[in-house]
C-alpha positions as CSV (number, residue, x, y, z in Angstrom):
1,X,0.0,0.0,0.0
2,X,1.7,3.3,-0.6
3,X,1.4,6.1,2.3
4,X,0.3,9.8,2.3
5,X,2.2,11.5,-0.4
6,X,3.4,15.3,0.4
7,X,3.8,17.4,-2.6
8,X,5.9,19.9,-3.2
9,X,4.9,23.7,-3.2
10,X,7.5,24.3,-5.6
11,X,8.3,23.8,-9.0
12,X,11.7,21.5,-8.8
13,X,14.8,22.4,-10.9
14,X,15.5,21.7,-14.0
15,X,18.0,19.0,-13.7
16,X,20.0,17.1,-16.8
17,X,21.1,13.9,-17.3
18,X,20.7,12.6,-14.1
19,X,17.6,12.6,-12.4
20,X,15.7,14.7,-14.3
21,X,13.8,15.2,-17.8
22,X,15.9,17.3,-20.2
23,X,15.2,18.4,-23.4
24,X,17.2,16.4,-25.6
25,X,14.9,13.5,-24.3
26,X,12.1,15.1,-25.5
27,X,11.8,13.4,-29.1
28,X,12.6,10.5,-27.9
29,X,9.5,10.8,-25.0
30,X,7.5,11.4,-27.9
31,X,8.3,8.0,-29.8
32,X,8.1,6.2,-26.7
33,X,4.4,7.3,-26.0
34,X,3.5,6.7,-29.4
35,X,4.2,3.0,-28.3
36,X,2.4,3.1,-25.2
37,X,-0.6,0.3,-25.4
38,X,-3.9,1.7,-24.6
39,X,-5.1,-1.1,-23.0
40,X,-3.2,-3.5,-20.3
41,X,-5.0,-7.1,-19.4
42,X,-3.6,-7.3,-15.7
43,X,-3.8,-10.6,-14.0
44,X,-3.8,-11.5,-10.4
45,X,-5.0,-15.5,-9.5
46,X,-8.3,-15.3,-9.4
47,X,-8.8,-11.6,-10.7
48,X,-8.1,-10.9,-14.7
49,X,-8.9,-7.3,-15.6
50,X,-11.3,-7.1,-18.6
51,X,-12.6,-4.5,-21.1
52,X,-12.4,-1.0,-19.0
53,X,-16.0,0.9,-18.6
54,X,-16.8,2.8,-21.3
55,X,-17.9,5.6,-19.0
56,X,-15.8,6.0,-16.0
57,X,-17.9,6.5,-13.0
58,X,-19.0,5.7,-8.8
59,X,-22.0,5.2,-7.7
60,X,-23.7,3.0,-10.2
61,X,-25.9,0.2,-10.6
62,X,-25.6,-3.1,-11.9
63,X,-28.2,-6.0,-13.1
64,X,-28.0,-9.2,-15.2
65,X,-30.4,-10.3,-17.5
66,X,-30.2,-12.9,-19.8
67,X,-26.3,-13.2,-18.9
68,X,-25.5,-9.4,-20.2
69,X,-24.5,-6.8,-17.6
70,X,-26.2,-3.7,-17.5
71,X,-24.8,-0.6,-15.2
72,X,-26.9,2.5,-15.0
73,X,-26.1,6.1,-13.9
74,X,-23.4,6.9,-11.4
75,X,-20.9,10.0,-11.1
76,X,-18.2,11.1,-12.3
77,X,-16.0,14.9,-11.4
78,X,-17.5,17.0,-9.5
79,X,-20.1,14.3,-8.5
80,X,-22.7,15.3,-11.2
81,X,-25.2,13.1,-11.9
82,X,-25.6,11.0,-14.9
83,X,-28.1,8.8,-17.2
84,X,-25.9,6.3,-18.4
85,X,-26.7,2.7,-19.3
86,X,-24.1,0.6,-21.0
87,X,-24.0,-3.0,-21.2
88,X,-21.5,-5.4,-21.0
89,X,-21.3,-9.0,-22.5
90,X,-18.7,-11.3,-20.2
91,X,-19.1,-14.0,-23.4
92,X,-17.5,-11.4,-25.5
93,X,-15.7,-8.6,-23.6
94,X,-17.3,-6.3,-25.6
95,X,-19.4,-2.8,-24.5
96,X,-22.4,-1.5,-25.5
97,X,-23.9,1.5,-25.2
98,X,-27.9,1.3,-24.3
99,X,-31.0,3.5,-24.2
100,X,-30.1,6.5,-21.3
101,X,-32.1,6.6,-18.2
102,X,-35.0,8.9,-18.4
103,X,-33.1,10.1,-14.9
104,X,-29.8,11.3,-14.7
105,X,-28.9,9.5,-11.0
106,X,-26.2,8.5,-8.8
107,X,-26.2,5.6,-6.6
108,X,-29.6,4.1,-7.3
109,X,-30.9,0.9,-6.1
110,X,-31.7,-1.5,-8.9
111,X,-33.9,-5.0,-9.3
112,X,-34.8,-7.3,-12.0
113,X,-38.4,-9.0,-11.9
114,X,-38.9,-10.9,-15.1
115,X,-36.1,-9.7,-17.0
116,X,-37.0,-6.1,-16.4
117,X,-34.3,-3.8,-14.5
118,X,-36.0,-1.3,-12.0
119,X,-33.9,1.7,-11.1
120,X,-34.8,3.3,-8.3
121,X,-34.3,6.4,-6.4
122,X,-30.7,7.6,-6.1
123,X,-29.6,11.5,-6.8
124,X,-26.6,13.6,-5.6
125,X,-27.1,16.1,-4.0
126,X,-31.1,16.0,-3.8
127,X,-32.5,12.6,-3.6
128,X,-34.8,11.1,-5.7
129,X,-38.0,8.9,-6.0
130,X,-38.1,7.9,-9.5
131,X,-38.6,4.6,-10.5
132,X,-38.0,3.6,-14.6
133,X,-38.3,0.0,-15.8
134,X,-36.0,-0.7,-18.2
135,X,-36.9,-3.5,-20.9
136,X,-33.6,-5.5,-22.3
137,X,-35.5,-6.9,-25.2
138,X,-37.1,-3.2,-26.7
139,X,-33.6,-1.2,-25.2
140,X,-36.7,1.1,-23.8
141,X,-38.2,2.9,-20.4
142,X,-40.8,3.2,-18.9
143,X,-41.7,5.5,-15.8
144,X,-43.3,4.0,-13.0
145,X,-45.4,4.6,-9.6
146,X,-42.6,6.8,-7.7
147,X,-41.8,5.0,-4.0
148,X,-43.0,6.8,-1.2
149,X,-38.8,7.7,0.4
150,X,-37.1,9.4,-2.0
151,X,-33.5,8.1,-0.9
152,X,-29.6,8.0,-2.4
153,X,-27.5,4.7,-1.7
154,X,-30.5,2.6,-0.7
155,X,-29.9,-1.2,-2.4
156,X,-32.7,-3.5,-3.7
157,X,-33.6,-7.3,-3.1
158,X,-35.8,-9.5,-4.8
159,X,-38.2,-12.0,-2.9
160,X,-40.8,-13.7,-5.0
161,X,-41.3,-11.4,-7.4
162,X,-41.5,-8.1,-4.9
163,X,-38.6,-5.9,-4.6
164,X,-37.5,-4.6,-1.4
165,X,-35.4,-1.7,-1.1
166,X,-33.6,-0.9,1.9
167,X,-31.9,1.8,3.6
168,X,-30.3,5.1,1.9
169,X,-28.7,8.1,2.3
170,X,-27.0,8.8,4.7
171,X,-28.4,6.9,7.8
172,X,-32.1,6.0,6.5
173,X,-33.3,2.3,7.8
174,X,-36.0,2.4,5.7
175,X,-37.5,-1.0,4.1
176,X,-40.2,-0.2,1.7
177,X,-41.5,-2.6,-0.9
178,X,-42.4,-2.6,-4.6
179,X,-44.8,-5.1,-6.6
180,X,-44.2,-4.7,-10.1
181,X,-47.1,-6.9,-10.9
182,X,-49.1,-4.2,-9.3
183,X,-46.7,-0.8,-10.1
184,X,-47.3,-0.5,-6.1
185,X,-45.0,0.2,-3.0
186,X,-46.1,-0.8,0.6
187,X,-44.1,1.0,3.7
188,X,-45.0,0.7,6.8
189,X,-42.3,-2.0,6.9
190,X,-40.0,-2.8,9.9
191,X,-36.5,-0.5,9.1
192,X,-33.2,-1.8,9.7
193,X,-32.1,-2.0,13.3
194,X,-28.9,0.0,12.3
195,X,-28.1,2.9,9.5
196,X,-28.6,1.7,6.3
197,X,-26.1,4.3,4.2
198,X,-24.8,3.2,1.3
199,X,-24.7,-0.6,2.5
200,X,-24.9,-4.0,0.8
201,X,-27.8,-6.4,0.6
202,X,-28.2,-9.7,-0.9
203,X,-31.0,-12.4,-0.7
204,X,-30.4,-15.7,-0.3
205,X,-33.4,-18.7,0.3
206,X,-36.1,-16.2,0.9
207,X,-33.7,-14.2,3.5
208,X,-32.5,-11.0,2.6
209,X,-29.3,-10.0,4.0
210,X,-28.0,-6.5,4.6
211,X,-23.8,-5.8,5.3
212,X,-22.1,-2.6,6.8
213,X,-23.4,0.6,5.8
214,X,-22.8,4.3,7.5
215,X,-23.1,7.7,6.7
216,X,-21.8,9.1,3.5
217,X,-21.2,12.9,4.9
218,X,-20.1,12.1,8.5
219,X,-18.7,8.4,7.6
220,X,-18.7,5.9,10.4
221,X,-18.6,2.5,9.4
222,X,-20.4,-0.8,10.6
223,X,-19.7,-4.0,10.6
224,X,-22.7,-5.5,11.4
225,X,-25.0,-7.9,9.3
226,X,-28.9,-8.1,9.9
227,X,-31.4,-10.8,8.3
228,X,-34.7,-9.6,7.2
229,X,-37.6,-12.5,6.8
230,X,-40.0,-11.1,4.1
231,X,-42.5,-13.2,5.8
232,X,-42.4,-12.2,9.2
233,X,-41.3,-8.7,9.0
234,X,-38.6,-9.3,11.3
235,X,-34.8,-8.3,11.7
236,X,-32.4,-11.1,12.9
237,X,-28.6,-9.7,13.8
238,X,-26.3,-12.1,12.0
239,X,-22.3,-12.2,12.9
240,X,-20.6,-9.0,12.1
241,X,-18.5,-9.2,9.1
242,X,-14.3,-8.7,10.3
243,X,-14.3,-5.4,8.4
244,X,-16.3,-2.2,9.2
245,X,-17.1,-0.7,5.6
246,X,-19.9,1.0,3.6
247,X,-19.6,1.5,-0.2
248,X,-19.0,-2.7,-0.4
249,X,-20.7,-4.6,-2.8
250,X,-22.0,-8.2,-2.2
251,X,-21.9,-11.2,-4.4
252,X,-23.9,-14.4,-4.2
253,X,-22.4,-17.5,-5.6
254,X,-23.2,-20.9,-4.9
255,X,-24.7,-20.0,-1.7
256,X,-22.0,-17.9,0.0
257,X,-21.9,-14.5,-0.5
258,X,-18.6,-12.2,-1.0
259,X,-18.3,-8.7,0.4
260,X,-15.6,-6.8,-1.7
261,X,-14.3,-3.5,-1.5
262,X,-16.2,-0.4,0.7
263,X,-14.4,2.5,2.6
264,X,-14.2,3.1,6.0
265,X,-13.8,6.9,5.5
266,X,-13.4,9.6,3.1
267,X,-10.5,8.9,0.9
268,X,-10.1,5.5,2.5
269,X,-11.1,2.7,0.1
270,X,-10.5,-1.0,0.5
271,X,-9.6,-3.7,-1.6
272,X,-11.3,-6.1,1.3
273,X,-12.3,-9.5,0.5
274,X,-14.9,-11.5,3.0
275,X,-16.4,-14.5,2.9
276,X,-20.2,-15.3,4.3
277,X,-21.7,-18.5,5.0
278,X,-25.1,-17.7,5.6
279,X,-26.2,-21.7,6.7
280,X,-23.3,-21.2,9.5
281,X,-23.2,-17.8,10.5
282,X,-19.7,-17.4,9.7
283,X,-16.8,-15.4,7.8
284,X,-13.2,-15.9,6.1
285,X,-11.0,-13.7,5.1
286,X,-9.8,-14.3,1.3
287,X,-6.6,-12.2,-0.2
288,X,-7.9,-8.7,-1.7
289,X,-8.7,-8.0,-4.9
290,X,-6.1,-6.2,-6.8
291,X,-7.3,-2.0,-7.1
292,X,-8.6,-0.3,-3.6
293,X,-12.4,0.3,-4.6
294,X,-15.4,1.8,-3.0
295,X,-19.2,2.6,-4.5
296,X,-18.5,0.4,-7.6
297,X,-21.2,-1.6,-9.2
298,X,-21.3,-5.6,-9.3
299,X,-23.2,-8.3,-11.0
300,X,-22.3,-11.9,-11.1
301,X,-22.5,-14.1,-14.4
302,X,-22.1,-17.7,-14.6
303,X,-20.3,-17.9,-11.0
304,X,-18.1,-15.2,-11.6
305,X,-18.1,-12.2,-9.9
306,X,-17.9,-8.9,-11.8
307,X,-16.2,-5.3,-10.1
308,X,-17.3,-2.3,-12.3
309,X,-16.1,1.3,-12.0
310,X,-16.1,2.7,-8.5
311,X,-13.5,5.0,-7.1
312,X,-10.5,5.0,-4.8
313,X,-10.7,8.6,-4.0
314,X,-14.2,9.2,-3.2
315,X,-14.4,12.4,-5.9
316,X,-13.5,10.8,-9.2
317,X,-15.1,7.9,-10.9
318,X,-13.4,4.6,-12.6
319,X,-13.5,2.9,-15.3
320,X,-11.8,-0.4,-14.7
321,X,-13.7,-3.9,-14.6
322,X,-12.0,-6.7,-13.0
323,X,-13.4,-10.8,-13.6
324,X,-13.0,-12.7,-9.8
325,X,-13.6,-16.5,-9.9
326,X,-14.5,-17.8,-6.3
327,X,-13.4,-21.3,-8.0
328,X,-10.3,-20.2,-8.5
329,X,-9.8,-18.9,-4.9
330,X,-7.3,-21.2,-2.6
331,X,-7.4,-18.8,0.6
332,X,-3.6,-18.7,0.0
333,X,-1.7,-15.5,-1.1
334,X,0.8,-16.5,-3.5
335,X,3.1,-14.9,-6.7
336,X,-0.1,-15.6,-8.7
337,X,-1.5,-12.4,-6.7
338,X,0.7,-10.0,-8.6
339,X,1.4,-8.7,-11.3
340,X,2.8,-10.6,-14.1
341,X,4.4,-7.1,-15.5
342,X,5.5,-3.7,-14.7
343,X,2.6,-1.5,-16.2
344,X,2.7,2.2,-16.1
345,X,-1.3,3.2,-16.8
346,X,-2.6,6.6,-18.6
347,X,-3.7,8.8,-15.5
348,X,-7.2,9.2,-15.0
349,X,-9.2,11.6,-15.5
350,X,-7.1,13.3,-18.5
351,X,-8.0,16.0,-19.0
352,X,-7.8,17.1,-15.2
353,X,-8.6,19.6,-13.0
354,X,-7.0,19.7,-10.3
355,X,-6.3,15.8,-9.3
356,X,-5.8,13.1,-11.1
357,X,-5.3,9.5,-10.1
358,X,-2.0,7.6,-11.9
359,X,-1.4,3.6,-11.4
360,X,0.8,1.3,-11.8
361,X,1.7,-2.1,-11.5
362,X,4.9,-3.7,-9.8
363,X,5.5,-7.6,-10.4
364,X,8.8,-7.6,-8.0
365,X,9.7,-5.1,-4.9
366,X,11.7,-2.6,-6.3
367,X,13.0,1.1,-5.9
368,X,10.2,3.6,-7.3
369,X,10.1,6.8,-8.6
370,X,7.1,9.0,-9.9
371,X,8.3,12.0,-11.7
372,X,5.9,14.7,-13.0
373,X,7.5,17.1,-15.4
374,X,6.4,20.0,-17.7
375,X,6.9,20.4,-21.2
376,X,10.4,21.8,-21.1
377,X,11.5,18.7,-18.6
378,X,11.3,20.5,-15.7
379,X,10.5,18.3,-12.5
380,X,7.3,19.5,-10.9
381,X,6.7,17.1,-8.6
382,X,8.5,13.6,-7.3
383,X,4.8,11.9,-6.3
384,X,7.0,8.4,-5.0
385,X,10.6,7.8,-4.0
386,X,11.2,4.9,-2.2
387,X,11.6,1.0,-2.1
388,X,8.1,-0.9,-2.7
389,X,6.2,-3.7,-2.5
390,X,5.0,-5.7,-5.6
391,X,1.3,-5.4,-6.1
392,X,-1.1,-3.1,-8.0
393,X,-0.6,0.7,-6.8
394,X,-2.7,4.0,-7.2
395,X,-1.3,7.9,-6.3
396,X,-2.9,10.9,-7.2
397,X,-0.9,14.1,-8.2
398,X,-2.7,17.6,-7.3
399,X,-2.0,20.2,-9.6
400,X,-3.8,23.0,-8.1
401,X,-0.6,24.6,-7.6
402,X,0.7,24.3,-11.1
403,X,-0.3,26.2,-14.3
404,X,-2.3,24.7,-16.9
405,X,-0.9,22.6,-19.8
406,X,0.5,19.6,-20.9
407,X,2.8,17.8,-17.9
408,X,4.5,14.2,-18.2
409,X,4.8,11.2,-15.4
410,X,7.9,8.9,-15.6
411,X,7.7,5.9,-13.8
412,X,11.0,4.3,-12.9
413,X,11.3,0.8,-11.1
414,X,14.4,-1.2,-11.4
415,X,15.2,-1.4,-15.2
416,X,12.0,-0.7,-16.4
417,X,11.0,3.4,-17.2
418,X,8.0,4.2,-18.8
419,X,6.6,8.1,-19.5
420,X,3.0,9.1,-19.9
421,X,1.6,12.7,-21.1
422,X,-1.5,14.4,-19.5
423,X,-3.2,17.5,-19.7
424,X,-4.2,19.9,-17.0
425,X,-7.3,22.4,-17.9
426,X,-7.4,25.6,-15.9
């Protein structure tokens, strides 16, 4: 993991050869990013990195029908709101984009009854209560009976053929239900024992389960795990998962369910893998996934689990979609959990203003430095400098300080050096 980066309120000095960026490297920079591949399949055991997002946002939602992945809305800078719907085939590892939302939305709930998605809700920084079905088959939306809460960061279940949606922004417990057979909603429904912001919920043999949660503005994480029995109305308080988190996502495959990623506070995202037996009450810890993610959207396709978008920073939104197989999964960190290469990544956003996030993978522990320079090979900021770890890594450079233009990262690690080009917009 790297550690808090301090950077520097000055622009460095121009240095030449050593250490620096001079300018009779600056054709040569040019070749070399001509060469750069725009897109890197990173591996890591069970994990494979597929097809990235073709919008890159947090906060969206995710459902499968017919063995095609549909994600919906999210945000992206400045956390505005968007209508997205693009769908992705796991056959093919192909995008497509779909019919918009009728509601531009972040962090919705979403539901599929009869191989129709309902989005619901969601909305930053005024919540909403809009519910449109969305038909696979006709790529079209309808607008239906609004729920009675309008809510952000509730998540939906499905128990015969009624949706429940639970929770919300940013400490609703709220449990109101849906019949789509009926375009109806019921409250009046026994609430979560505990805040339901931005939490996790999965059903599983009638049961629906709900994980973590908090508060999005004032973040205070949970770890607990409550039951809710359609039938009964009636919470049960299940053992608490090992990590605290909201922003996870939960994943049902062959009846255990896997809690992945979530934050524990602003700027603080996890690459947290959990286990949940829901037949013993009981939890193990599995080796993380390989990016630190938090309000991304999941789905699971033939027993594999899908990661989609989410953020490590809490402001920007990503585009990355990483493949897990549970069969894969030995509980046993080895070499195949890193890299198989050093990979130096385009920075994203680009264009930026003021932050951007830069990554980068390391296959061995080596010496690392992270080099930004302007166009005359000037260093403007050293963003790493020391010995590492091998694993999958993420900085972010701010250039709030720095005029606008074109600026260049060199990643150095051993033997292998690799420059990128960005653009900052003032």
């Amino acid at each position: 993991m790297l550690h808090a980066i301090t950077y520097p309120d000055k622009i460095g000095k121009f240095r030449e050869p050593r250490g620096g960026f001079g300018l009779g490297n600056y054709c040569g920079l040019i070749v070399s990013l001509i060469l750069i591949l725009s897109e890197v399949q990173a591996q890591s055991g069970a994990w494979t990195r597929k097809k990235d997002l073709p919008t890159a946002r947090a906060g969206a939602s995710a459902s499968v029908v017919n063995g095609k992945i549909y994600v919906f809305g999210g945000y992206g800078v400045a956390w505005g709101d968007f209508n997205v719907n693009e769908m992705y085939d796991p056959l093919t590892n192909t995008w497509e984009t779909k019919a918009p939302s009728p509601t531009a939305r972040s962090w919705p709930s979403a539901a599929v009854v009869n191989d129709t998605i309902y989005v619901i809700g969601g909305g930053y920084p005024v919540a909403k209560d809009v519910v449109d079905a969305y038909d696979p088959s006709t790529d079209s939306w309808k607008t239906k009976e609004p729920m009675p809460t309008p809510r952000s960061g509730a998540q939906a279940a499905v128990v015969d053929e009624m949706v429940y949606n639970i929770g919300g922004y940013s400490s609703l417990r709220i449990c109101e239900v849906y019949d789509p057979s009926k375009n109806t909603w019921t409250g009046g429904k026994k609430g979560r024992p505990e805040s339901g912001g931005v939490l996790s919920v999965t059903a599983y043999n009638g049961i629906i389960y709900t994980f973590g949660g908090g508060s999005i503005i004032d973040p205070v994480p949970f770890p607990t795990v409550y039951a809710y029995n359609p039938q009964t109305d009636t919470w049960t308080k299940k053992k608490d998962m090992p990590t605290a988190r909201f922003g996870l996502q939960t994943y049902l495959v062959e009846g255990k369910i896997y809690a992945i990623g979530g934050s524990q506070s602003q700027g603080n995202a996890l690459a947290t893998v959990e286990v949940y037996d829901p037949v013993s009450d009981s939890w193990t810890d599995l080796p993380n996934m390989p990016r630190f993610f938090t309000f991304h959207a999941g789905a699971v396709v033939n027993g594999k689990i899908y990661v989609i978008g989410g953020t490590s920073d809490m402001s920007t939104g990503g585009n990355e979609l990483w493949e897990y197989d549970p069969a894969f999964q030995t509980g046993v960190v080895g070499s195949s959990d890193l890299p198989e290469h050093f990979v130096l990544e385009q920075n994203y956003p680009n264009p930026f203003n003021p932050s951007t996030t830069i990554k980068f993978d390391l296959p061995r522990a080596s010496h690392v430095t992270l080099t930004v320079y302007d166009v005359l090979g000037r260093e403007v900021a050293t963003l790493v400098n020391r010995a590492e770890e091998p694993g999958y890594k993420s900085v972010q450079w701010d250039g709030s300080g720095v005029a606008g233009g074109v600026y260049f990262y060199r990643l150095s690690a051993g033997n292998f050096v690799q420059t990128c080009r960005m653009l900052l917009i003032k």
